[in-house]
LODONU-679798 format. One record per residue (C-alpha): x, y, z; residue number from 0. Coordinates in steps of 0.1 Angstrom, whole numbers, plus 5000, padded with zeros to 4 digits. Last residue first. Example, Ala and Ser with C-alpha at 12.3 -4.5 7.8 and 13.67 -1.06 7.14 Angstrom:
// LODONU-679798
<r><east>5137</east><north>4989</north><up>5071</up><i>1</i></r>
<r><east>5123</east><north>4955</north><up>5078</up><i>0</i></r>
This chain:
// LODONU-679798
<r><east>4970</east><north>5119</north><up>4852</up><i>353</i></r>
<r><east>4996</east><north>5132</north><up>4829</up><i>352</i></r>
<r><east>4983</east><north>5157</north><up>4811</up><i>351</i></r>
<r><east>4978</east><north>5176</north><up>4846</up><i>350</i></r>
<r><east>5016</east><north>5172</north><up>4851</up><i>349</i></r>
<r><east>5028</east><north>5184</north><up>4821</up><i>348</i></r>
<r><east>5008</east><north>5215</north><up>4825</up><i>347</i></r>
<r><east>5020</east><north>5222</north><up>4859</up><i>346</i></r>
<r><east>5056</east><north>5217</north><up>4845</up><i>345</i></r>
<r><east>5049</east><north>5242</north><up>4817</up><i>344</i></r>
<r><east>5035</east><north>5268</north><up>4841</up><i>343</i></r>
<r><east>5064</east><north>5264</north><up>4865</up><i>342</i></r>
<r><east>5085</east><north>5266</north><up>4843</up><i>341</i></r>
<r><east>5072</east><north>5299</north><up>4830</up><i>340</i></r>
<r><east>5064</east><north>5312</north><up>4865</up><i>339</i></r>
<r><east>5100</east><north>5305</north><up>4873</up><i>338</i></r>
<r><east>5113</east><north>5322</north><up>4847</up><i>337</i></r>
<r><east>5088</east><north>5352</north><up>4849</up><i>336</i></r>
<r><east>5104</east><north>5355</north><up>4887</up><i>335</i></r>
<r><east>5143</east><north>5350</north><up>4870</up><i>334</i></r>
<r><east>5136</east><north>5385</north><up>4846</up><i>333</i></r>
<r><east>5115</east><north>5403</north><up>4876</up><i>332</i></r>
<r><east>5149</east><north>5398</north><up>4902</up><i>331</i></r>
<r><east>5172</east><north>5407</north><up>4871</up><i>330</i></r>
<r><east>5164</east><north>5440</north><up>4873</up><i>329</i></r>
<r><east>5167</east><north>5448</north><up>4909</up><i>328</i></r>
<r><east>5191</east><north>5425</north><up>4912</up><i>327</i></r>
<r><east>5218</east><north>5443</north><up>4899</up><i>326</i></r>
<r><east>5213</east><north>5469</north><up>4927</up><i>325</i></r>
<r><east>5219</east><north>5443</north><up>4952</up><i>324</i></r>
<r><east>5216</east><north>5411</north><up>4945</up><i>323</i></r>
<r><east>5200</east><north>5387</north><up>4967</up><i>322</i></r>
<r><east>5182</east><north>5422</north><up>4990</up><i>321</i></r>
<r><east>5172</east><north>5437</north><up>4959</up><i>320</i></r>
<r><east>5160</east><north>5406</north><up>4937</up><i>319</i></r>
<r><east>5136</east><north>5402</north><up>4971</up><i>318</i></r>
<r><east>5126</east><north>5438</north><up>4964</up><i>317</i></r>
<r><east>5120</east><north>5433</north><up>4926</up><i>316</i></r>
<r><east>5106</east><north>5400</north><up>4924</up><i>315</i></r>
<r><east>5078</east><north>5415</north><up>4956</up><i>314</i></r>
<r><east>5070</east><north>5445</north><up>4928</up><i>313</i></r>
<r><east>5065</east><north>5418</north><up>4899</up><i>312</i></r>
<r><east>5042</east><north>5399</north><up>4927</up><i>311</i></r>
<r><east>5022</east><north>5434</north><up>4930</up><i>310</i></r>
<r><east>5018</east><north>5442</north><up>4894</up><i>309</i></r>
<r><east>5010</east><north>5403</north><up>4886</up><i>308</i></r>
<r><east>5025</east><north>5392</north><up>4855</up><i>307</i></r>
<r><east>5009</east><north>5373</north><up>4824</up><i>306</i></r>
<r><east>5038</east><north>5361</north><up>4806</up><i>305</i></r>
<r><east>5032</east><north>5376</north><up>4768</up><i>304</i></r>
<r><east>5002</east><north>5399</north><up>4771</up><i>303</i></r>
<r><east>5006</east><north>5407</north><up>4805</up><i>302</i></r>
<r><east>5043</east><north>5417</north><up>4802</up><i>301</i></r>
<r><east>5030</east><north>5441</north><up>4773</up><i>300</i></r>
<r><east>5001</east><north>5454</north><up>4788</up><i>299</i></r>
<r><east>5014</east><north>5455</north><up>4825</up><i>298</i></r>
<r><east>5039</east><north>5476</north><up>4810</up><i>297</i></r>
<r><east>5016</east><north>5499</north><up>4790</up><i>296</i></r>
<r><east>4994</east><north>5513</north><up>4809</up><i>295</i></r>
<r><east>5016</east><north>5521</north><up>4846</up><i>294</i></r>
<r><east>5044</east><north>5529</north><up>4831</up><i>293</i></r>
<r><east>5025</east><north>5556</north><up>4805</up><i>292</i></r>
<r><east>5006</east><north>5570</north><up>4836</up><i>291</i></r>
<r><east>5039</east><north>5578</north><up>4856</up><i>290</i></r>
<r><east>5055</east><north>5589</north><up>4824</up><i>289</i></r>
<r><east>5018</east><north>5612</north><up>4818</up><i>288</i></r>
<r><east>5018</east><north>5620</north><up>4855</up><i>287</i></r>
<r><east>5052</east><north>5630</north><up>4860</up><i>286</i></r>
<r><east>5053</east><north>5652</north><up>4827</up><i>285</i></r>
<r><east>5021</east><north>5668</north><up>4842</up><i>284</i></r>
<r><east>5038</east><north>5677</north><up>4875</up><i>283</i></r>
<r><east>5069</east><north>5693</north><up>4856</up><i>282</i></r>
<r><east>5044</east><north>5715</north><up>4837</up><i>281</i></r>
<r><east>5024</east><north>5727</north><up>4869</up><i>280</i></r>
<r><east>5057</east><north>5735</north><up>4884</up><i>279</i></r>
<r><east>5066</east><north>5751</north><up>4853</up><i>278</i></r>
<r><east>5038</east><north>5770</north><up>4849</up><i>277</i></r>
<r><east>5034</east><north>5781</north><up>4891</up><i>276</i></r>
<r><east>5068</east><north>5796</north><up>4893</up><i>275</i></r>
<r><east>5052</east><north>5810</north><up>4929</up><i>274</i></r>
<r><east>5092</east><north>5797</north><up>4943</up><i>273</i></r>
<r><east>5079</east><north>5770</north><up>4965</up><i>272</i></r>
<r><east>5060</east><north>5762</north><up>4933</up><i>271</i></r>
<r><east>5091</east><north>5754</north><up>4916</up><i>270</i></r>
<r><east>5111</east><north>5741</north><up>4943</up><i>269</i></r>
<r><east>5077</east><north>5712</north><up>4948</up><i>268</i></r>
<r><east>5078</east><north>5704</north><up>4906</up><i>267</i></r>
<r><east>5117</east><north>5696</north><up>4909</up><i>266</i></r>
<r><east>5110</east><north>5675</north><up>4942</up><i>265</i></r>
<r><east>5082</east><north>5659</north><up>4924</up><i>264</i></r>
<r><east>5101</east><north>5655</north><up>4885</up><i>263</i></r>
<r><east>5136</east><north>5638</north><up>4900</up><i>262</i></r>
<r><east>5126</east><north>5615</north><up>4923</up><i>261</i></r>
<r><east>5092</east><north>5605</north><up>4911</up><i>260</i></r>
<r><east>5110</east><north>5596</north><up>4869</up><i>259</i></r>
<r><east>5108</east><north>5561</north><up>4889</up><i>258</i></r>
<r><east>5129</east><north>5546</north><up>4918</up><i>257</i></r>
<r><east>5112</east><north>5511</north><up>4928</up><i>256</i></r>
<r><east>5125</east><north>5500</north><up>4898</up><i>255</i></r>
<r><east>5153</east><north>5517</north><up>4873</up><i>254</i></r>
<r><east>5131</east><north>5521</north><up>4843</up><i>253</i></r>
<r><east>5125</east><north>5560</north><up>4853</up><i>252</i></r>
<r><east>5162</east><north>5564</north><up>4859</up><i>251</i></r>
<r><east>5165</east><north>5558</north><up>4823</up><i>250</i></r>
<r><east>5140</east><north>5580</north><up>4810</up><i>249</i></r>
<r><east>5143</east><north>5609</north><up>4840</up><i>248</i></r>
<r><east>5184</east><north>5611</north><up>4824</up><i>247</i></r>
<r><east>5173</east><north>5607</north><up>4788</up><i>246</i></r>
<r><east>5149</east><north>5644</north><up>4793</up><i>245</i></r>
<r><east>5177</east><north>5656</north><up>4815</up><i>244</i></r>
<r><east>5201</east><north>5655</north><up>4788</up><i>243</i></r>
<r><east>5170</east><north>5664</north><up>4757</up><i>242</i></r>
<r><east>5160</east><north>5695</north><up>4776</up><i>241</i></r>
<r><east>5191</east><north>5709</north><up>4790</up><i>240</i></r>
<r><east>5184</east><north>5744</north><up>4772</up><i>239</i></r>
<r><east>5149</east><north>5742</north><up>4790</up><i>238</i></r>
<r><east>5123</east><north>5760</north><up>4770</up><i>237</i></r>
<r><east>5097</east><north>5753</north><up>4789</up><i>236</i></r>
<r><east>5081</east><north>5735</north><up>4759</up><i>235</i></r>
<r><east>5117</east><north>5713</north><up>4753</up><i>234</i></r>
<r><east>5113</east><north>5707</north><up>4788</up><i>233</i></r>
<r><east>5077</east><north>5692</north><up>4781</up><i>232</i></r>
<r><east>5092</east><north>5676</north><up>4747</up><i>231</i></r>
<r><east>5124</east><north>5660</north><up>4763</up><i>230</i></r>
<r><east>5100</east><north>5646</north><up>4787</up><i>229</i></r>
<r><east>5078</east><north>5631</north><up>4767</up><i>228</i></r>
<r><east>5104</east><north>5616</north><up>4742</up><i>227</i></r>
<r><east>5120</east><north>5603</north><up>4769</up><i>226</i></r>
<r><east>5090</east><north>5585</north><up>4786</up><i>225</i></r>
<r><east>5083</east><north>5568</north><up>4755</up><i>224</i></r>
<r><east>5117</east><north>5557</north><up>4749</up><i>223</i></r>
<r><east>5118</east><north>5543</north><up>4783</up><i>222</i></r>
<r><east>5084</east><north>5527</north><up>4779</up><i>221</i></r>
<r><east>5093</east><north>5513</north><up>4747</up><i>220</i></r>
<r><east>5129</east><north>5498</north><up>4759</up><i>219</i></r>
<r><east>5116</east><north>5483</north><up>4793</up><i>218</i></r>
<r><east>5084</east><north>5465</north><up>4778</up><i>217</i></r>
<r><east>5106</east><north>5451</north><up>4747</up><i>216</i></r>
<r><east>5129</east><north>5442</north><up>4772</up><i>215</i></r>
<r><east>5108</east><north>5423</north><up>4800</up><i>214</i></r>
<r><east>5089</east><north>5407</north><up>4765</up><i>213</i></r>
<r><east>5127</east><north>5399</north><up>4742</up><i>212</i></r>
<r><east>5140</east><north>5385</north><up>4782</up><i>211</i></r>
<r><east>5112</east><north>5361</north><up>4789</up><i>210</i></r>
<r><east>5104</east><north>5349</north><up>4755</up><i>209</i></r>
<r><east>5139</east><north>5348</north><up>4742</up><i>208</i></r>
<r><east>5146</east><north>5328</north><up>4777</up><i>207</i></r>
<r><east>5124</east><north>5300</north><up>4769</up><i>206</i></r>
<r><east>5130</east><north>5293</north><up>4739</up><i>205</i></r>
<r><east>5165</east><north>5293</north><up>4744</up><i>204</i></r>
<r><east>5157</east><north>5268</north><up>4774</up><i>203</i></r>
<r><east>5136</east><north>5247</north><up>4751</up><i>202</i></r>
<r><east>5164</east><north>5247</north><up>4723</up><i>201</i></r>
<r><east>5192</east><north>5241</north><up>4747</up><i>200</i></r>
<r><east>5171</east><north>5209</north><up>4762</up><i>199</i></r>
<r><east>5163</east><north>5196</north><up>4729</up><i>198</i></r>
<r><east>5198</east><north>5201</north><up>4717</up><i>197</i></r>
<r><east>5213</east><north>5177</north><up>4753</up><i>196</i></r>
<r><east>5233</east><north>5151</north><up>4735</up><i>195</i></r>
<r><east>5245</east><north>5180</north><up>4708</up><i>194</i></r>
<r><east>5237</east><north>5182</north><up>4673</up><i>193</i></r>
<r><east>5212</east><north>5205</north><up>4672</up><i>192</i></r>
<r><east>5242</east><north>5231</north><up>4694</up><i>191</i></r>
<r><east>5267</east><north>5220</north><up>4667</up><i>190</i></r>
<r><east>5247</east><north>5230</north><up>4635</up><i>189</i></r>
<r><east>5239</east><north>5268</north><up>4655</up><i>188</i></r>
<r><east>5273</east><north>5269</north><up>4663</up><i>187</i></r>
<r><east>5281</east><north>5263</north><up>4623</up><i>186</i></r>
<r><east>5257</east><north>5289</north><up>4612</up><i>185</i></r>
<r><east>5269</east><north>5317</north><up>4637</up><i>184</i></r>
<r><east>5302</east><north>5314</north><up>4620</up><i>183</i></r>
<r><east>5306</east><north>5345</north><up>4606</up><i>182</i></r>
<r><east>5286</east><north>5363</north><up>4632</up><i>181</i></r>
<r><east>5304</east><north>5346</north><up>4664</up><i>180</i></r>
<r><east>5336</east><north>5358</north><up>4649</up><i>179</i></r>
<r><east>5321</east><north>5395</north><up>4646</up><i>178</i></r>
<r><east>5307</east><north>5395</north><up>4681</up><i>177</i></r>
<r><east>5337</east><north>5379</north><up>4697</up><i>176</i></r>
<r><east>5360</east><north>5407</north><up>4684</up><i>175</i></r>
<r><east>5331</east><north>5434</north><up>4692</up><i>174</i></r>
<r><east>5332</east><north>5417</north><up>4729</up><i>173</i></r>
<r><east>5367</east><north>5413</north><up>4728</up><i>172</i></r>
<r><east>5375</east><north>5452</north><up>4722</up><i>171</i></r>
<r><east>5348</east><north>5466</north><up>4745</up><i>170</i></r>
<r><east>5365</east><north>5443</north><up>4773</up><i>169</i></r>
<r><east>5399</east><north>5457</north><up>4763</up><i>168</i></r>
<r><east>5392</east><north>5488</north><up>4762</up><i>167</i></r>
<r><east>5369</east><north>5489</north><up>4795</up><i>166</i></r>
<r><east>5394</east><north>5470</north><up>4812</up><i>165</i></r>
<r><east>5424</east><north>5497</north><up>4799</up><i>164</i></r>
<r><east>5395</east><north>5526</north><up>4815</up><i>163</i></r>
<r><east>5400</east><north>5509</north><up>4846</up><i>162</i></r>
<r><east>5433</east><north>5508</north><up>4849</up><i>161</i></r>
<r><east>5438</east><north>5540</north><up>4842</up><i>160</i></r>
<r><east>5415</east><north>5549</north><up>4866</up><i>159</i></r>
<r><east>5426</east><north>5530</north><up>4896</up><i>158</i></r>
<r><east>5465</east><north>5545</north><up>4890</up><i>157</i></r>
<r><east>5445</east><north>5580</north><up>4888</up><i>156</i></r>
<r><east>5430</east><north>5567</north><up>4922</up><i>155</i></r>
<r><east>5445</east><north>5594</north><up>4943</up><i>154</i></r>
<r><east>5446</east><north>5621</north><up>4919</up><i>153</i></r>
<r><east>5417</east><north>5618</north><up>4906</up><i>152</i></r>
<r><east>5399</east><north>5616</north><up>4940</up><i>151</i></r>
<r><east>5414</east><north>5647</north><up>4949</up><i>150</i></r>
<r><east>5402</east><north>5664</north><up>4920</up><i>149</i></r>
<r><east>5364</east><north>5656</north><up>4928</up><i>148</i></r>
<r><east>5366</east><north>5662</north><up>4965</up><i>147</i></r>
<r><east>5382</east><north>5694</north><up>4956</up><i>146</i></r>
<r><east>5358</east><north>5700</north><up>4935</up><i>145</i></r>
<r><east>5330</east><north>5689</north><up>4954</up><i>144</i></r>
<r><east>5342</east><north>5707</north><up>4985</up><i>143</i></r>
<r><east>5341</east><north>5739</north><up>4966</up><i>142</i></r>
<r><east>5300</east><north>5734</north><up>4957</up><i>141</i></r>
<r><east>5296</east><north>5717</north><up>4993</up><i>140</i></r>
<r><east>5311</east><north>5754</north><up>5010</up><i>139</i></r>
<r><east>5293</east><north>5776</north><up>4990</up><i>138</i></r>
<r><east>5256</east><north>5757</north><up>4994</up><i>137</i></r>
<r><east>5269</east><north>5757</north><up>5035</up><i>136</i></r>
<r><east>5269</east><north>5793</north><up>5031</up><i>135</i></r>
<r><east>5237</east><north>5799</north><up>5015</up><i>134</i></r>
<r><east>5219</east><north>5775</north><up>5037</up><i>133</i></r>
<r><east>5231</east><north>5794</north><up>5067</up><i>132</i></r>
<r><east>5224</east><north>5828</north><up>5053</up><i>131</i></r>
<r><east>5193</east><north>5817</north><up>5041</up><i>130</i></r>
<r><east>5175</east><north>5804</north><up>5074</up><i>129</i></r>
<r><east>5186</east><north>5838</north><up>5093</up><i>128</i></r>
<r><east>5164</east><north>5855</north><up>5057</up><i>127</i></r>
<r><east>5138</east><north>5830</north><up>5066</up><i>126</i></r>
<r><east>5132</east><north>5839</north><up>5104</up><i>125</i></r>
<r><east>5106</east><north>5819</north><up>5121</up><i>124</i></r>
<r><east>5070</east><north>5821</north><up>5123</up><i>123</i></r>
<r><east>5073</east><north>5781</north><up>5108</up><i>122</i></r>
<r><east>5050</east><north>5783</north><up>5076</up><i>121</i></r>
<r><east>5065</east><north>5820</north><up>5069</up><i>120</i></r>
<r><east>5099</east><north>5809</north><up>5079</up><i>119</i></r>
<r><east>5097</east><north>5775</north><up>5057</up><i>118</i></r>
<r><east>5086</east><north>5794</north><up>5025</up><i>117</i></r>
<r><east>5114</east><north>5825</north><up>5030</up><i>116</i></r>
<r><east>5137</east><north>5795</north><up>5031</up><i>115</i></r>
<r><east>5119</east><north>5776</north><up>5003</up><i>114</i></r>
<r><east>5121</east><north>5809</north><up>4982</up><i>113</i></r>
<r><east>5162</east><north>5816</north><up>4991</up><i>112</i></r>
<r><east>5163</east><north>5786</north><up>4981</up><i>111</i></r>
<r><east>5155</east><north>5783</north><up>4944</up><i>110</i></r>
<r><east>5172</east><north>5819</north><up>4946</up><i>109</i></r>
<r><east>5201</east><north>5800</north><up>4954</up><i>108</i></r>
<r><east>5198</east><north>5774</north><up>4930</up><i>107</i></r>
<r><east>5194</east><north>5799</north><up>4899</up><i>106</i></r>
<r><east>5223</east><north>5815</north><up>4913</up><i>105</i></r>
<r><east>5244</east><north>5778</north><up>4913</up><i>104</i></r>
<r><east>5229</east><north>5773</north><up>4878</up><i>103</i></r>
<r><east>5238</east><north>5810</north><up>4863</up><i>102</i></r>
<r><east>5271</east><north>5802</north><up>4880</up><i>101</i></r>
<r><east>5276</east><north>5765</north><up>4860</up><i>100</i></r>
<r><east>5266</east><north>5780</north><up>4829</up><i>99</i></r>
<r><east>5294</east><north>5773</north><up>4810</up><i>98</i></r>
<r><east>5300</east><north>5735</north><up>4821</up><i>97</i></r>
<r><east>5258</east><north>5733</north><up>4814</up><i>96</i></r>
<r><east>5264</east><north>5748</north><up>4779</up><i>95</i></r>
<r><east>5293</east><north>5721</north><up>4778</up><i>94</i></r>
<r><east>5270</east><north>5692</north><up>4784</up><i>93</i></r>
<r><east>5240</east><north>5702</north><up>4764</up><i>92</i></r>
<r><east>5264</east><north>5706</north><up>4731</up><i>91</i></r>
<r><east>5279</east><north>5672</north><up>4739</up><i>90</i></r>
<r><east>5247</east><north>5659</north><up>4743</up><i>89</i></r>
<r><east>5237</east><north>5672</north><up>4709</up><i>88</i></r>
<r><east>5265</east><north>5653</north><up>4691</up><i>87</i></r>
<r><east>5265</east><north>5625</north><up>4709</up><i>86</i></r>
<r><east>5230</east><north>5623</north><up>4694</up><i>85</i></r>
<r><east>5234</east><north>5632</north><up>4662</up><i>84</i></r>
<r><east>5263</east><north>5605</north><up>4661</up><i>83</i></r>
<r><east>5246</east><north>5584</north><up>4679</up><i>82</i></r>
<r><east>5218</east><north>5580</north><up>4651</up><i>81</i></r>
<r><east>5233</east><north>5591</north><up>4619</up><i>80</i></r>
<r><east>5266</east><north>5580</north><up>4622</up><i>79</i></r>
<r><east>5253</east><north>5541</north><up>4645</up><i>78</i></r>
<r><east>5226</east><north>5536</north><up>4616</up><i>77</i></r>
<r><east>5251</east><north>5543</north><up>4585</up><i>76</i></r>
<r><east>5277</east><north>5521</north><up>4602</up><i>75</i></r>
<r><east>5248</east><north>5494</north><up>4610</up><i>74</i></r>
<r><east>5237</east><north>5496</north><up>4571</up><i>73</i></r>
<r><east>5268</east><north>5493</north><up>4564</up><i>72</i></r>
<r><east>5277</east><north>5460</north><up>4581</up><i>71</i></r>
<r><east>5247</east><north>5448</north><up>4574</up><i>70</i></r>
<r><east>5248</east><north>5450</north><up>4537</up><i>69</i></r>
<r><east>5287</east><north>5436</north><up>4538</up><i>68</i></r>
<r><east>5271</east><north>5406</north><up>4548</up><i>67</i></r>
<r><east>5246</east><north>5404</north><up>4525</up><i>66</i></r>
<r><east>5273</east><north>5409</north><up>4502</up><i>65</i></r>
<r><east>5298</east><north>5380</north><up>4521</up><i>64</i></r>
<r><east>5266</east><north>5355</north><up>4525</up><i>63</i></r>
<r><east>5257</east><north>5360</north><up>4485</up><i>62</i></r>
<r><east>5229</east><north>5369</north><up>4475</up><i>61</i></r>
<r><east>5188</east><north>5371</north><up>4464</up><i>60</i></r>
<r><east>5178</east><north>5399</north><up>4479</up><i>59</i></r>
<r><east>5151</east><north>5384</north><up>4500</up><i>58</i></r>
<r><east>5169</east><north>5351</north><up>4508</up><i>57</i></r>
<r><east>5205</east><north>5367</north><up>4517</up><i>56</i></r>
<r><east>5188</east><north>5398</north><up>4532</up><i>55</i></r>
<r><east>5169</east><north>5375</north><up>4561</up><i>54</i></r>
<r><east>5201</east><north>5355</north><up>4561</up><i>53</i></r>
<r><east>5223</east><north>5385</north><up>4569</up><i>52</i></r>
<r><east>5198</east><north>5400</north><up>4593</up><i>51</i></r>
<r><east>5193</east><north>5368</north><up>4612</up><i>50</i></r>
<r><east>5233</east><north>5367</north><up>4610</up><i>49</i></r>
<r><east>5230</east><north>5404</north><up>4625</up><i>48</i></r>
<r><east>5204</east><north>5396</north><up>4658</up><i>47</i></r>
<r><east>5226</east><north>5363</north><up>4664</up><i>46</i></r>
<r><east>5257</east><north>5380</north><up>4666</up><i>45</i></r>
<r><east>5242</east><north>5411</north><up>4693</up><i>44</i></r>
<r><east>5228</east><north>5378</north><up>4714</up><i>43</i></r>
<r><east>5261</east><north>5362</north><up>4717</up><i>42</i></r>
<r><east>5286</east><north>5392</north><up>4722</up><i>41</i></r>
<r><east>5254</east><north>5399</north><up>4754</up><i>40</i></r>
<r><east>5263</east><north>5363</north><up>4763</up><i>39</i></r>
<r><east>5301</east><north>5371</north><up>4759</up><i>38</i></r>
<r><east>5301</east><north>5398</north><up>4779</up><i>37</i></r>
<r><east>5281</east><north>5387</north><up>4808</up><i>36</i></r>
<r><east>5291</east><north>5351</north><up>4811</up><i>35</i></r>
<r><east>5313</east><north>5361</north><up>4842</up><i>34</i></r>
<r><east>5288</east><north>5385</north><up>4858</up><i>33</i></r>
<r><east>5258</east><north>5358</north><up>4851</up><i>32</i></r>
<r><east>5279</east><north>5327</north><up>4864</up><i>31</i></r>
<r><east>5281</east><north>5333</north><up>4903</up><i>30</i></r>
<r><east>5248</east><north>5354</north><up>4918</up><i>29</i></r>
<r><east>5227</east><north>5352</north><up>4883</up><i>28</i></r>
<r><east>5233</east><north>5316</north><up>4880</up><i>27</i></r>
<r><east>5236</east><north>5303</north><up>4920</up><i>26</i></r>
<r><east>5200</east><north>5317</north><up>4920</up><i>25</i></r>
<r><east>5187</east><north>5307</north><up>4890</up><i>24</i></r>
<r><east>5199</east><north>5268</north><up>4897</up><i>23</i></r>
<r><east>5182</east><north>5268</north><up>4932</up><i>22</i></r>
<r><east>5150</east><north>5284</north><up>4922</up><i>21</i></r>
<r><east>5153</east><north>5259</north><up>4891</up><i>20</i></r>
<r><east>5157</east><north>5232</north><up>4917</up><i>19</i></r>
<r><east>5135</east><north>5245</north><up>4942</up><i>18</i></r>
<r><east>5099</east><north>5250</north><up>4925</up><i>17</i></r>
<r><east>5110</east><north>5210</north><up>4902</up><i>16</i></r>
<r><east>5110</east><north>5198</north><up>4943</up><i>15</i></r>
<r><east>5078</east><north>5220</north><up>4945</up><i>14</i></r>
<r><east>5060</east><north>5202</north><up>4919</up><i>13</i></r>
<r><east>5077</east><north>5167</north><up>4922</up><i>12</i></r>
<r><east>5059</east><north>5167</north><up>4957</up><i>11</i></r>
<r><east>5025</east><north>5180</north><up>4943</up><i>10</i></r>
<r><east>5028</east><north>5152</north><up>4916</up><i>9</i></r>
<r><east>5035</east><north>5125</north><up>4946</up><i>8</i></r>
<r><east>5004</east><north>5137</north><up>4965</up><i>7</i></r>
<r><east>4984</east><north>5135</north><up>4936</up><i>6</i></r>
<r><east>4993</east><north>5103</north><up>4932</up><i>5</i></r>
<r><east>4987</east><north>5095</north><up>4966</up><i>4</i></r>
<r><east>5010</east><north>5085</north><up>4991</up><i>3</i></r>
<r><east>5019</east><north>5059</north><up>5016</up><i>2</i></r>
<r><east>5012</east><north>5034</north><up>4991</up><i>1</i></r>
<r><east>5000</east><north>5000</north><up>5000</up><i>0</i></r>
């Protein structure tokens, strides 16, 4: 006589499956992920251009070395036009803000000089006693960052140029690795169906290109969404910093748990301290439209290829946080919709089973 049940012994292979790939993405993203980093992301960029190459091979009708050469250009062309312009523009942001910096440190003091006079009005309290205090210690953090700033150089110049040599030769093996892994993507791809364990690979690729291409293509078009919005609203207020600070709120607007919040409400709240009432008002509706376009269209899109929970997307996040640290906070949600996958396809194997 069994002890137990079938459905008892399914349950049991449920959660031991549960701990195992809990297990496995765990020890991955804490141990293998940083190492495999470069060459996975050399990996993904290679298979993206041989598609291309083969997708222009069979519509134009050529050779693998001119479809080849195709790509290449087109990617030159793409990579002039787009980060060109856009280095371009930054670079003109940047040193109009390096030439500016005492219109910006006045601009900051009267910014102050408002939430003092604010805070002694609220308070029955002196605001100009307030100022003189704030204004010096504003004085004494803007000389202490330089100094900070130069010091730092100095001491960890041997750091530095060690670092940036990393950085060179990491950028230089991952394009070295990208074009090698592009020329002979075709006979990988013959070696990984011909491997013991191909229709493992192939399921976990699967897998994985659904996960990652949904979290990505979520990320990517809300970011780009939220950076065009921005850069237009500042662009309205005529903000000469208008497409820098519009990509800065974008990206820290994907960062979770952070949000475009901690730069547009304190930056709204100065504003209106100061009776700038437009602009505070303007900041406050570019908050709630990137706020609003986060909220519509990521549940959309991860709903609509992995159906994710909000709230157990927020837990992934927070328990990704405390594995992971900052890293963690993105790749928390990326190994949650893993499990839930696996977990989905092991639930169904098991109910057409019985």
């Amino acid at each position: 006589m069994r002890l137990i049940s079938f459905e008892g012994r399914k349950k049991i292979y449920y959660l031991l499956i549960l701990f195992v790939v809990s297990a496995l993405l765990y020890l991955g993203i804490k141990y293998v992920l940083p190492k495999v980093m470069p060459i996975l992301f050399a990996y993904i960029v290679a298979l993206g251009l041989y598609k291309l190459k083969e997708l222009l091979k069979r519509k134009l009708r050529v050779n693998g070395k001119i479809a080849a050469l195709i790509v290449t250009l087109i990617l030159i062309v793409l990579a002039k036009i787009l980060i060109g312009g856009l280095y371009n523009e930054l670079r003109k942001q940047a040193g109009n803000l390096e030439k500016n910096v005492d219109n910006i440190m006045i601009f900051a003091k009267d910014c102050a000089y408002g939430v003092c006079g604010f805070l002694g009005n609220t308070f029955n309290t002196d605001g100009e006693k307030i100022y003189s205090k704030v204004e010096v210690k504003m004085e004494e953090v803007a000389s202490d960052t330089w100094t900070i700033v130069l010091d730092g150089v100095v001491e960890n110049s041997s750091k530095i140029a060690k670092g940036t040599i990393d950085i060179i030769v990491l950028i230089v093996f991952v394009f070295t690795v990208i074009i090698y892994m592009a020329k002979y993507m075709g006979s990988i791809e013959e070696a990984i169906n011909k491997s013991y364990f191909s229709k493992e690979i192939k399921q976990a690729k699967k897998l994985l290109k659904q996960v990652i291409v949904a979290y990505l293509k979520a990320q990517l078009l809300i970011m780009l969404v939220v950076i065009v919005i921005c850069t237009a609203g500042l662009f309205i207020l005529k903000n000469p910093y208008s497409l820098m600070l519009g990509i800065i709120i974008g990206v820290v607007d994907a960062l979770p748990i952070l949000g475009s919040s901690i730069i547009l409400i304190p930056w709204t709240i100065v504003m209106i301290i100061n009776e700038n009432y437009y602009y505070g008002a303007m900041l406050f509706t570019l908050f709630f439209l990137s706020y609003m376009t986060r909220e519509y269209l990521e549940p959309k899109i991860m709903g609509k290829n992995l159906g994710i929970n909000p709230v157990a997307s927020l837990i992934a996040v927070y328990v990704g946080y405390t594995l992971f640290g900052f890293f963690g906070m993105i790749t928390g949600p990326l190994a949650f919709m893993i499990i839930i996958k696996v977990m989905t396809m092991t639930r169904i194997k098991l109910e057409n089973n019985r």
